[in-house]
C-alpha positions as a Markdown table, in Angstrom:
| # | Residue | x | y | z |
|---|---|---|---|---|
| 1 | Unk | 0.0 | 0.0 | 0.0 |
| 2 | Unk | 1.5 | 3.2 | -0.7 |
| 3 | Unk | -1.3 | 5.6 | 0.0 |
| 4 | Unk | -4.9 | 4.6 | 1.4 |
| 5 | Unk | -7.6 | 6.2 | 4.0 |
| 6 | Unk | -9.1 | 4.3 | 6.7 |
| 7 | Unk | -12.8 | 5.4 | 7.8 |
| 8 | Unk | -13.8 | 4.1 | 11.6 |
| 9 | Unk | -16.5 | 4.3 | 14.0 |
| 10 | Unk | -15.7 | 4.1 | 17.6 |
| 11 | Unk | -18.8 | 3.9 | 20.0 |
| 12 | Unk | -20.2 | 2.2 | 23.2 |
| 13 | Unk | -23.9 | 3.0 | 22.7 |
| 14 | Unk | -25.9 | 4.3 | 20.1 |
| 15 | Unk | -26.5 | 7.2 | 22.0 |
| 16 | Unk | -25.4 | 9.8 | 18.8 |
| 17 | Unk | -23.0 | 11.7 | 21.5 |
| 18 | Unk | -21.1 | 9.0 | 22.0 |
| 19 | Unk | -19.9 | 8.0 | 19.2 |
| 20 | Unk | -16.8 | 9.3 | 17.2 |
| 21 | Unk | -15.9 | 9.2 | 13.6 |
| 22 | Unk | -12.1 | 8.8 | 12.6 |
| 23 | Unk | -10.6 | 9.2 | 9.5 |
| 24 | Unk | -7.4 | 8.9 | 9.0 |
| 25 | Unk | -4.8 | 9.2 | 5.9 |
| 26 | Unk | -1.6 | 6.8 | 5.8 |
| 27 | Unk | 1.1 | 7.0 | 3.3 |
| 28 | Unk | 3.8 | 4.1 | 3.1 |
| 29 | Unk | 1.9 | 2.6 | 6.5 |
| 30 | Unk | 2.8 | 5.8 | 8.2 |
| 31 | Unk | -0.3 | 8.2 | 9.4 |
| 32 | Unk | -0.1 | 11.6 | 8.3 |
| 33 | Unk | -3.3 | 13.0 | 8.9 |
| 34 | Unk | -6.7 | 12.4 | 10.8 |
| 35 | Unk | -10.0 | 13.7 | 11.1 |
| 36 | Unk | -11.7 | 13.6 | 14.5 |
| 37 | Unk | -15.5 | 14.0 | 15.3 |
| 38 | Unk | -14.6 | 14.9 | 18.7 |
| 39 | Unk | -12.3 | 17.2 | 17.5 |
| 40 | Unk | -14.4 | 19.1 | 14.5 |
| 41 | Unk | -11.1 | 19.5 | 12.3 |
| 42 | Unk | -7.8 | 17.7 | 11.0 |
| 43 | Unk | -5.1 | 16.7 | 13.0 |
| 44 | Unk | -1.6 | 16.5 | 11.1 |
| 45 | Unk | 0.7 | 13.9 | 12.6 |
| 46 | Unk | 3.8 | 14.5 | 9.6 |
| 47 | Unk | 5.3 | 17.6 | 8.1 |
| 48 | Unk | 3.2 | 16.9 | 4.9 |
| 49 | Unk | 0.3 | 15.8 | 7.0 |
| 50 | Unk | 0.3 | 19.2 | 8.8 |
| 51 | Unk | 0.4 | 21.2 | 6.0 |
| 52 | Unk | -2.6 | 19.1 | 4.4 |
| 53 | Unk | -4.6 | 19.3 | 7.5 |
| 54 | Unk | -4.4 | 23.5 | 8.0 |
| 55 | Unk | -5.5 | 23.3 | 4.2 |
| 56 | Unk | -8.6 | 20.9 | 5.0 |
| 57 | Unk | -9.6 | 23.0 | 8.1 |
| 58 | Unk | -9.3 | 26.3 | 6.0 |
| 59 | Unk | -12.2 | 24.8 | 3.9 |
| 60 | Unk | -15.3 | 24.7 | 5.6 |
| 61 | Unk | -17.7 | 23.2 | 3.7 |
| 62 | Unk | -14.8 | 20.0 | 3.7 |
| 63 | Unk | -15.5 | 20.3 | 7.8 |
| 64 | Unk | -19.1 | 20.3 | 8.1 |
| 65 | Unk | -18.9 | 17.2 | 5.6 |
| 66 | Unk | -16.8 | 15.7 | 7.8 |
| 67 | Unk | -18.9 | 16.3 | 10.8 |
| 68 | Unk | -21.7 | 15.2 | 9.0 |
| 69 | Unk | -20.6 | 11.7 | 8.4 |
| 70 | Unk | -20.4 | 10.7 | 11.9 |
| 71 | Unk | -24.4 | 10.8 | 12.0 |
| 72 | Unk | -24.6 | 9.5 | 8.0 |
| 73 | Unk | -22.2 | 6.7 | 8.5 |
| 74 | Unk | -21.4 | 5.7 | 12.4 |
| 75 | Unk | -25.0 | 6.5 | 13.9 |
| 76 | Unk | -26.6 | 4.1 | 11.3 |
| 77 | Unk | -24.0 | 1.5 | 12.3 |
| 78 | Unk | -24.2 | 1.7 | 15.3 |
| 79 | Unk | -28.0 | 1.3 | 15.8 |
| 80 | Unk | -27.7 | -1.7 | 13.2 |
| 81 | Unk | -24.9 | -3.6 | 14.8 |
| 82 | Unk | -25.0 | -2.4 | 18.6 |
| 83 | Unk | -28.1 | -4.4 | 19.6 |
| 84 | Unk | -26.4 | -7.8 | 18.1 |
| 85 | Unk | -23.0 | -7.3 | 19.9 |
């Protein structure tokens, strides 16, 4: 792999506050940026990955798409698959 994204939902209940939606960017196996829920922006863990995150968080209507994923994506998860575990 040599540049890939990894989407994840990290929850205890289905309550919609409690859940948190991750997104993070890996190049070469190493991550160099992440989006946190909790958060609300991009977190930049390399020199490259710092510079890409200020650019993500300078674009809003990036942000509130992000934001908007943790109810689209994790909330419907978790309702789904929470009961059965």
């Amino acid at each position: 792999f040599e540049n890939y994204i990894v989407d994840r939902c990290v929850f205890n209940s289905s309550e919609l506050n409690d859940i948190e939606y991750i997104r993070s960017q890996f190049y070469n196996k190493l991550e160099i940026a992440r989006f946190s829920s909790s958060l609300g922006k991009f977190v930049g863990y390399t020199e490259f990955g710092v510079k890409q995150a200020d650019y993500w968080n300078s674009q809003t209507s990036l942000l509130q798409q992000m934001k908007a994923l943790r109810e689209t994506i994790c909330l419907n998860h978790a309702t789904a698959f929470y009961p059965a575990a």
